[in-house]
N, C-alpha and C positions, 0 to 999 in steps of 0.2 A: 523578459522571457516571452517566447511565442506561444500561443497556444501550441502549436506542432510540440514544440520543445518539450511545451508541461504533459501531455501526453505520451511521449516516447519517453519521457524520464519514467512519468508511472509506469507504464506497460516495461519496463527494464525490472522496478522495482516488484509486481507482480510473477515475472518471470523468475526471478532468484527467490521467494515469496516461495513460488509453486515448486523448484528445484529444491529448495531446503526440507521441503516437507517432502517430498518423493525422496531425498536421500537417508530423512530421519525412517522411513517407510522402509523402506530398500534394509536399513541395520539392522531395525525391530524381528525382521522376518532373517535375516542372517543368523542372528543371535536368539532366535526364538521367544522372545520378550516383549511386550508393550510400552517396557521403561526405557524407551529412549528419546530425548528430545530434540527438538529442532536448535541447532546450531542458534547461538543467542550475538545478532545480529543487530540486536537494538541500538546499539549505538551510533552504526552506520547509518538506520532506519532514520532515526530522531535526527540527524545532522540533514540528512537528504531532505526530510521531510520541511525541515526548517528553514534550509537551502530553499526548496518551492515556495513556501508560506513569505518569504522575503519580498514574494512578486506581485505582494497585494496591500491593497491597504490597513485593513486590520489582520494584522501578522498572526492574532491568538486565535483569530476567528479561524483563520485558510487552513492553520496547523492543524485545528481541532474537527473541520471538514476532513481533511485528509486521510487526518487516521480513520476516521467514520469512513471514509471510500474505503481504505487496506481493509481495517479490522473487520467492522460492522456489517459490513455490505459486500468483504471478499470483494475487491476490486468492481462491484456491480453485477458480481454471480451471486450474490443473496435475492433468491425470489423474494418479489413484495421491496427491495431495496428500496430506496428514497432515490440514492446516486446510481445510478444504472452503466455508465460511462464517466472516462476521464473527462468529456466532453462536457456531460452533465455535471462535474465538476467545478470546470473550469467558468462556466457560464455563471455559475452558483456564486463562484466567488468574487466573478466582478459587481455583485451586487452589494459588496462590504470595502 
């Protein structure tokens, strides 16, 4: 996989990411309520994720970067992040 690749694959991942929470947003305010949750996509997430982490040497290591980019760090809009970019990423993990 190219760097290019692993980048547009995040920023896809990000993009649906940002749509599921804008549509859980979107219901909560339909319906008057705060109890509604974002579409459970994990499964998709963890395969995709897994899929990318396949394109490094230490597979547990890139996986567990990764989710730290999504979760942790909000794709690199966490002020103070570690990973600031897919980029910053991407470099991170060829060092494993």
């Amino acid at each position: 996989m190219t760097k290019k690749d692993f980048t547009i694959s995040l920023k896809a991942l990000q993009t649906q990411y940002d749509y599921d929470l804008e549509y859980a947003d979107k219901l909560a305010k339909l319906f008057k309520t705060e109890d509604v949750s974002v579409y459970d996509n994990e499964e998709l997430y963890d395969g995709f994720v897994h899929l990318l982490a396949s394109n490094f040497k230490d597979k547990t290591e890139a996986e567990s970067q990764i989710n730290e980019f999504m979760y942790d760090c909000d794709f690199g809009r966490t002020e103070g992040a570690r990973l600031k970019s897919s980029e910053d990423l991407w470099n991170s993990l060829l060092d494993f």
